[in-house]
DRENDO-1510 file (C-alpha; in Angstrom, 1 decimal, always signed):
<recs>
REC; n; res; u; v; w
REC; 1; UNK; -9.4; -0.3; -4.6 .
REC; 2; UNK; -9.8; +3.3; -3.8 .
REC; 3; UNK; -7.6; +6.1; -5.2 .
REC; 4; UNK; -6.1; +8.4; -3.1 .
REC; 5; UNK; -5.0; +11.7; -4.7 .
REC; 6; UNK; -1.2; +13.1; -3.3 .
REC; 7; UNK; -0.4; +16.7; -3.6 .
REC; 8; UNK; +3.2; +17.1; -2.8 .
REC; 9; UNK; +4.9; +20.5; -2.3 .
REC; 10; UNK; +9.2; +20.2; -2.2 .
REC; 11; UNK; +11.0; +22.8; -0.6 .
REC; 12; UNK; +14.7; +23.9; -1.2 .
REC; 13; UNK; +16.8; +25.4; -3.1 .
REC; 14; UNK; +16.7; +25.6; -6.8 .
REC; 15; UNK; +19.7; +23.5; -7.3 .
REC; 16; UNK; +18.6; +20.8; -4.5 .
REC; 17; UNK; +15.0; +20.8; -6.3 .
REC; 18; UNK; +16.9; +19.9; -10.1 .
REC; 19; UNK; +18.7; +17.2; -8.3 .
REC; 20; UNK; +15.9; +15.5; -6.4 .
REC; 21; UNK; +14.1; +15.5; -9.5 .
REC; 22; UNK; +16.7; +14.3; -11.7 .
REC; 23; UNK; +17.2; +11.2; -8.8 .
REC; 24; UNK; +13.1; +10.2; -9.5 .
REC; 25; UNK; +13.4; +10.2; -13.5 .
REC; 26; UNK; +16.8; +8.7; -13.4 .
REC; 27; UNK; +15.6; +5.2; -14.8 .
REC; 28; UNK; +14.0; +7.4; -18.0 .
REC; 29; UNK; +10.9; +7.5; -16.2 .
REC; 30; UNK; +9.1; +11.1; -16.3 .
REC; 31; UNK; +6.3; +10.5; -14.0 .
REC; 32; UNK; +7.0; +9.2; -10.0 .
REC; 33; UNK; +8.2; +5.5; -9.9 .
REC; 34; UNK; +7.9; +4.3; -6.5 .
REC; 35; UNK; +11.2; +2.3; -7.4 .
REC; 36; UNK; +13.2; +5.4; -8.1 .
REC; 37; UNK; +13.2; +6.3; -4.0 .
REC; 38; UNK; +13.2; +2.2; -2.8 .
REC; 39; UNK; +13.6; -0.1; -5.5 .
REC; 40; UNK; +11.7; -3.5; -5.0 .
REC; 41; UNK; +13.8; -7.0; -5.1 .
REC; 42; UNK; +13.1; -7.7; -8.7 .
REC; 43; UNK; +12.1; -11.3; -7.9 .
REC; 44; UNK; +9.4; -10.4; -5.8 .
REC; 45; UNK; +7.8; -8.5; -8.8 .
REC; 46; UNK; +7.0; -12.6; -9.9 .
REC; 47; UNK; +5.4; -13.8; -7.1 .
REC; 48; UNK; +1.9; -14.3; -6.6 .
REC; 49; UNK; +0.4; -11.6; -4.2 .
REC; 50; UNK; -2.4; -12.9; -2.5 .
REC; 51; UNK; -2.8; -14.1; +0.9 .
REC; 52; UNK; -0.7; -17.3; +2.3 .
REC; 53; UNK; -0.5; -19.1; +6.2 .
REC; 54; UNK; +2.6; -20.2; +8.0 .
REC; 55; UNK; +1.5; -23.6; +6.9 .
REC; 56; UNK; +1.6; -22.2; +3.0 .
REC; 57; UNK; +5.4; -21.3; +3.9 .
REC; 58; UNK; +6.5; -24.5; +5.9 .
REC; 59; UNK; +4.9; -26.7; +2.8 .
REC; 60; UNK; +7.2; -24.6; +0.7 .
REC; 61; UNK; +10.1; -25.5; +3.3 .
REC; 62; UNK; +10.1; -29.0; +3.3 .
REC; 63; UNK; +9.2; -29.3; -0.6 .
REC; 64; UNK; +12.9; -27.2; -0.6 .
REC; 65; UNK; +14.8; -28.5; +2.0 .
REC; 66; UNK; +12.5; -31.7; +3.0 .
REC; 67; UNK; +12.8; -30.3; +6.5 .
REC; 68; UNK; +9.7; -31.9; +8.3 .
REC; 69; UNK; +7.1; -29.6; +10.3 .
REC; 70; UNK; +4.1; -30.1; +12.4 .
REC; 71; UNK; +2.1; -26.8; +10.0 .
REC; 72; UNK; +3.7; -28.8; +6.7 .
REC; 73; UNK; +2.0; -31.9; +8.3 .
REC; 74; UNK; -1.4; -30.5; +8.8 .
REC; 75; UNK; -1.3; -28.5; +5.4 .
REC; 76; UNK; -0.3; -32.4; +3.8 .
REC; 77; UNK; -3.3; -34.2; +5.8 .
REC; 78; UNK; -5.8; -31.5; +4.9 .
REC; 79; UNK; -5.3; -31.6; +0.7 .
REC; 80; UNK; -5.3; -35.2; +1.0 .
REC; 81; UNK; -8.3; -35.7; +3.1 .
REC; 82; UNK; -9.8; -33.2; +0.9 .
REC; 83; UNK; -9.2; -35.1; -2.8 .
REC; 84; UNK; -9.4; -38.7; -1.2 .
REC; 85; UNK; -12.1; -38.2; +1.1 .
REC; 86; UNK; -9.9; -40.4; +3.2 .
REC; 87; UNK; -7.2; -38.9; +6.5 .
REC; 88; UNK; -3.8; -40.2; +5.8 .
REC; 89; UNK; -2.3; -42.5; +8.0 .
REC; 90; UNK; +1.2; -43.4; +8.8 .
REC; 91; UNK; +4.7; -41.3; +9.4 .
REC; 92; UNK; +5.0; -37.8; +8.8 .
REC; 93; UNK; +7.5; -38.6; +6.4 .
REC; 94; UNK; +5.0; -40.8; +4.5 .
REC; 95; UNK; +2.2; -38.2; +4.5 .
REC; 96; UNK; +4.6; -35.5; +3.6 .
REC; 97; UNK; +5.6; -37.5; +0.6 .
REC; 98; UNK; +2.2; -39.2; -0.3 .
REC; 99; UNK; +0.9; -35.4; -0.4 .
REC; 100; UNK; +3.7; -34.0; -2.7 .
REC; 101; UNK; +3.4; -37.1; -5.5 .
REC; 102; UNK; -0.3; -36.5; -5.6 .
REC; 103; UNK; +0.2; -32.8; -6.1 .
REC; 104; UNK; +2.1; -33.6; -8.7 .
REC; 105; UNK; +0.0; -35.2; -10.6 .
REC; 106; UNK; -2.2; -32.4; -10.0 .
REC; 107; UNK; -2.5; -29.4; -12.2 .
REC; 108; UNK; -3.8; -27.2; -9.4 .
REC; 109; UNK; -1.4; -29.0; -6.7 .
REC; 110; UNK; +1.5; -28.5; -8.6 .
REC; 111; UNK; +0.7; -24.9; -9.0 .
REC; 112; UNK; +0.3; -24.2; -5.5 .
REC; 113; UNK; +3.6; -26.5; -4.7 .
REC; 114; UNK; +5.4; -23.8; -7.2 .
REC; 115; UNK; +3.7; -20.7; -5.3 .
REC; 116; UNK; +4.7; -22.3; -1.9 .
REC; 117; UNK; +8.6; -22.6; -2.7 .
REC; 118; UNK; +8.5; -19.4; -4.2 .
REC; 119; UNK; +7.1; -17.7; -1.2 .
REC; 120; UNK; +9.3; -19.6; +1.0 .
REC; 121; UNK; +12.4; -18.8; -1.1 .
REC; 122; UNK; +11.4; -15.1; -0.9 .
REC; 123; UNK; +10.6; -15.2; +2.8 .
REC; 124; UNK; +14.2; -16.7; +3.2 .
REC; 125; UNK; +15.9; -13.8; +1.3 .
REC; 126; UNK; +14.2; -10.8; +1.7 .
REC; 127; UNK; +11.7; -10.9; +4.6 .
REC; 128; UNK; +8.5; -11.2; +2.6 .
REC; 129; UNK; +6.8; -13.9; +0.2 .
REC; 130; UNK; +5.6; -11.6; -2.4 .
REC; 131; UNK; +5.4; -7.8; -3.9 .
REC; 132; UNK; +2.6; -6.8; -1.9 .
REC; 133; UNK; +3.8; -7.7; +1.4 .
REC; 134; UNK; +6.9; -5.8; +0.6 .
REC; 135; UNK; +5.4; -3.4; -0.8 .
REC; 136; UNK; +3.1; -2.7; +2.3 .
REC; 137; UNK; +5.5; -2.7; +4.3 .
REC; 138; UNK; +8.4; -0.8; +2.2 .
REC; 139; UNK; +6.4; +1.7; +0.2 .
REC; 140; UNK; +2.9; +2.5; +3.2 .
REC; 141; UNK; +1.2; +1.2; +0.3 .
REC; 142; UNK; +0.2; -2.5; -1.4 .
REC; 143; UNK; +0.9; -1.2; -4.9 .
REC; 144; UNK; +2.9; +1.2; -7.3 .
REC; 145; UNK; +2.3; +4.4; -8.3 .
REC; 146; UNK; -1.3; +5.0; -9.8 .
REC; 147; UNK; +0.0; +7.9; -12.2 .
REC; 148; UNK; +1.3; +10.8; -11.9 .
REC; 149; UNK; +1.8; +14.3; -13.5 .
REC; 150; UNK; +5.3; +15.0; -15.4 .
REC; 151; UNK; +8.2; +15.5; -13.3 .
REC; 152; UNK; +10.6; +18.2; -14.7 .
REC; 153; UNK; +13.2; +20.0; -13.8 .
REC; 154; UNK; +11.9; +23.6; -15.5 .
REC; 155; UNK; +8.9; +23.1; -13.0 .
REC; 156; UNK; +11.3; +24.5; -10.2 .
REC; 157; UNK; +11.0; +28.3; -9.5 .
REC; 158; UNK; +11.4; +30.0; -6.2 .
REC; 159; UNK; +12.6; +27.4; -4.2 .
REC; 160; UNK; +9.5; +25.1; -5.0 .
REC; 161; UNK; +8.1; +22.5; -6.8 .
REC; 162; UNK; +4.3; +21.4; -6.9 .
REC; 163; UNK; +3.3; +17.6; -8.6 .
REC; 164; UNK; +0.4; +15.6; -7.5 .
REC; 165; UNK; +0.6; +11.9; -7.8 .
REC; 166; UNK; -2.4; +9.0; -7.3 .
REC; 167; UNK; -1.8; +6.5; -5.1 .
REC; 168; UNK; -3.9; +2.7; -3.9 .
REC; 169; UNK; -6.0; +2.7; -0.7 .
REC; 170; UNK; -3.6; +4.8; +1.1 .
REC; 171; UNK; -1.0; +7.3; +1.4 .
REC; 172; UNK; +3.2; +6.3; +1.0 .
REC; 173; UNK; +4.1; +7.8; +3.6 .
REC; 174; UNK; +7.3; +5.5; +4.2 .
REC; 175; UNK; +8.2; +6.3; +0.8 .
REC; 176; UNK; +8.3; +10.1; +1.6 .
REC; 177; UNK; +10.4; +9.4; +4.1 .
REC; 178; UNK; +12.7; +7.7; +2.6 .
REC; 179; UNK; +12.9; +10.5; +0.2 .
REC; 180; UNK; +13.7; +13.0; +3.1 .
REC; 181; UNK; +16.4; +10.9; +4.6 .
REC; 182; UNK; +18.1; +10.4; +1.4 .
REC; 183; UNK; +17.8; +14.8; +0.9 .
REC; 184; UNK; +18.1; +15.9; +4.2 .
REC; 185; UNK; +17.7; +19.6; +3.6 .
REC; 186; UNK; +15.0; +18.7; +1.1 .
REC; 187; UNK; +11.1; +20.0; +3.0 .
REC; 188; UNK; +8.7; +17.7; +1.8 .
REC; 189; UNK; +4.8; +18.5; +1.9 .
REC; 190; UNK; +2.0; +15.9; +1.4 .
REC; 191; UNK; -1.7; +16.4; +1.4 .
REC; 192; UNK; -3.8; +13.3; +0.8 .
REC; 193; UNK; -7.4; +12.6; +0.7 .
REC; 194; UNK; -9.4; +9.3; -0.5 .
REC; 195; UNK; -11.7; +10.1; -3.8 .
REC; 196; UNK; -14.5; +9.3; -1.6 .
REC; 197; UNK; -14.2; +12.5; -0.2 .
REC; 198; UNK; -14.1; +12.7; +3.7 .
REC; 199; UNK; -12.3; +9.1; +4.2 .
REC; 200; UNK; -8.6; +8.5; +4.6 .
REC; 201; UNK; -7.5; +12.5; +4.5 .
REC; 202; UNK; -4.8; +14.5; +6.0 .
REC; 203; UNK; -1.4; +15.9; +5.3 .
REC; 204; UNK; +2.5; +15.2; +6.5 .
REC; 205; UNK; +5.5; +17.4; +6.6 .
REC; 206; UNK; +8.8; +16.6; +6.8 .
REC; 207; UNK; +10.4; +20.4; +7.7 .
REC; 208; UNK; +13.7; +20.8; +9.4 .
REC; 209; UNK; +16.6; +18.2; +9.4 .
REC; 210; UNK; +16.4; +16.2; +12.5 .
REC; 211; UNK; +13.5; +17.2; +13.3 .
REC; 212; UNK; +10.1; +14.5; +13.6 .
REC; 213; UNK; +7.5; +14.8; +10.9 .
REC; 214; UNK; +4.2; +16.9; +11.7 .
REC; 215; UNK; +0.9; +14.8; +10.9 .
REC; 216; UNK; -2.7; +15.2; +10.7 .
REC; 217; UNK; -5.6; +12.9; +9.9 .
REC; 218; UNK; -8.9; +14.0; +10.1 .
REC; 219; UNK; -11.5; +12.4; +11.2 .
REC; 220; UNK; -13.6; +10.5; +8.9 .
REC; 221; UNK; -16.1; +12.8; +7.5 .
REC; 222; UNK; -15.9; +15.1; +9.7 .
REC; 223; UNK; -16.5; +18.8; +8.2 .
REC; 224; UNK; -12.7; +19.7; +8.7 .
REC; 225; UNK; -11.9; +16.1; +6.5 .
REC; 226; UNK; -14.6; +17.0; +3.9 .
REC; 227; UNK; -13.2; +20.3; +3.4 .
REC; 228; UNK; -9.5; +18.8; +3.1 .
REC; 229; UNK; -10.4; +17.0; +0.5 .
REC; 230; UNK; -12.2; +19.2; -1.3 .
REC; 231; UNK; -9.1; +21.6; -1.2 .
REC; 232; UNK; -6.9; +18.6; -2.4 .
REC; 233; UNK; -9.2; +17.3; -5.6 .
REC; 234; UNK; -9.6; +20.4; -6.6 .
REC; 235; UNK; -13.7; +20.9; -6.1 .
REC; 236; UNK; -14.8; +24.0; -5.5 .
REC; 237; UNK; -18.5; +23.2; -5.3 .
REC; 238; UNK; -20.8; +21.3; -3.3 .
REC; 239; UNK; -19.2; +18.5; -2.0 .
REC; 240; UNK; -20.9; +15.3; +0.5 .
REC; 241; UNK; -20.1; +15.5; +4.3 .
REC; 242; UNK; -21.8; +12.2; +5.2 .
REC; 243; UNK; -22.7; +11.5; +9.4 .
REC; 244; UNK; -24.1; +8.4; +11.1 .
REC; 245; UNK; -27.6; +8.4; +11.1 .
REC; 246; UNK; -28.2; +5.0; +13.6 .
REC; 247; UNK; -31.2; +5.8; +15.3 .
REC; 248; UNK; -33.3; +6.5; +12.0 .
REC; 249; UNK; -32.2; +2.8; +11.0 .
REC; 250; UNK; -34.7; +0.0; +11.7 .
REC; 251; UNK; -31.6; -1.9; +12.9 .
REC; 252; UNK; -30.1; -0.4; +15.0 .
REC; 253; UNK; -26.5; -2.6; +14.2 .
REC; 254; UNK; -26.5; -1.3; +10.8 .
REC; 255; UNK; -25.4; +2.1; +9.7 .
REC; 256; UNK; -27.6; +4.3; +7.2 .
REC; 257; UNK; -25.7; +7.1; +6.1 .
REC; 258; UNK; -27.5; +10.4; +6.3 .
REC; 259; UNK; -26.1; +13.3; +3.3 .
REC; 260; UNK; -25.8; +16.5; +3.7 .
REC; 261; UNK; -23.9; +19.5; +1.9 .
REC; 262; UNK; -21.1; +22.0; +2.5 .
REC; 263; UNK; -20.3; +24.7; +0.4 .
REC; 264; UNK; -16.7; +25.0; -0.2 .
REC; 265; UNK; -16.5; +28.8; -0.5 .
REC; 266; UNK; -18.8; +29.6; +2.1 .
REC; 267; UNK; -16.6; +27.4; +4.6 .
REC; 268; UNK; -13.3; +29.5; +3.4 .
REC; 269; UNK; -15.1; +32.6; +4.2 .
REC; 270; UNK; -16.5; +31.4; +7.8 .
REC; 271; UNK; -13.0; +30.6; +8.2 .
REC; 272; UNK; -13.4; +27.1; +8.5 .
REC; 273; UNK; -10.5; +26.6; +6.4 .
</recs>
């Protein structure tokens, strides 16, 4: 899971800055909480994020409602074929319920049966089966805030207010947004770039109300992206610009990657930057 490192500029005045910063430590938190801007269903927080089918959910529907489906059928017939070595015969109805008393009986089939309800449950009431599917979808990003620096309020001078905060695999952009609609005259600045620097790098602004957000991603390693994120982890030095290097590779599907350097300075001079 990759880190990607956030450095946020806010723009307003010195009154709207105190308040937008009192909103994100509200819950006694002092460093960003992505729950402070959209607060996640606290029930999803106990489900188990990992991967499920339609045929995960409908096993959860009938095991709640007993309603009978053709994917809560198949999902039956394969765990039983599976432990018996033997396809079930007979009704749906009877495989359905042949399948559920022998998951009973079974530690890990009684686990799953739980994990199956509660996704469908969760499905039911809020759209998604578990955290990370929410929070994908509700934050930009599949988890919480990776850490942050301190948010106060005597940070605010000028109109501005600088804090950098780390974020999983990729940028919360949704989140930022929702933190512009909710201060409108509030100009929000985000420049992002993956700690493998030259992947996943760019920057967002959210500028005039009622206006659409400017964006930029750079292309991946590309000596523009490489700089970027040099400028946002804070690396004045060498850092890697890495390019495809196909043809020197005895197979030509696979990718070698060829490394070379570009001085951060020296690019700010050229004007690269």
């Amino acid at each position: 899971m990759n880190s990607i490192k956030n450095n946020v500029t806010l723009e307003g005045s010195n009154e709207l800055l105190k308040k937008v910063i009192r909103f994100l430590t509200r819950n006694g938190n002092v460093e960003l909480d992505y729950n402070a801007i959209i607060p996640m269903p606290e029930e999803l927080k106990q489900a188990e994020a990992r991967e499920y089918s339609t045929d995960d959910l409908l096993w959860g529907r009938y095991l709640t409602d007993r309603s009978i489906r053709p994917e809560a059928v198949r999902k039956a017939t394969e765990w039983l074929t599976a432990k018996t070595g033997k396809r079930p015969e007979g009704s749906a109805a009877n495989i359905l319920k042949e399948c559920k008393e022998a998951m009973e009986q079974d530690p890990e089939g009684k686990e799953y049966c739980e994990m199956c309800k509660t996704w469908w449950h969760n499905k039911q009431k809020y759209g998604y089966g578990d955290w990370m599917t929410w929070a994908k979808q509700n934050w930009g990003t599949g988890w919480g805030c990776q850490g942050s620096t301190t948010l106060k309020e005597k940070g605010v001078a000028k109109g501005q207010y600088r804090f950098t905060f780390w974020s999983a695999e990729r940028t919360p952009c949704i989140l930022m947004q929702k933190l512009k609609e909710t201060f409108p005259l509030l100009k929000i600045e985000v420049d992002y770039a993956d700690q493998k620097k030259g992947e996943n790098t760019g920057w967002y602004r959210f500028e005039e109300e009622g206006t659409p957000p400017k964006v930029k991603v750079y292309k991946e390693y590309s000596k523009e992206a490489c700089i970027h994120a040099c400028k946002v982890w804070g690396e004045k030095c060498l850092i890697s610009h890495i390019k495809s290097a196909r043809e020197t590779s005895p197979n030509p599907t696979y990718k070698i990657k060829d490394i070379y350097y570009i001085d951060y300075d020296e690019a700010i001079a050229e004007g690269d930057y």
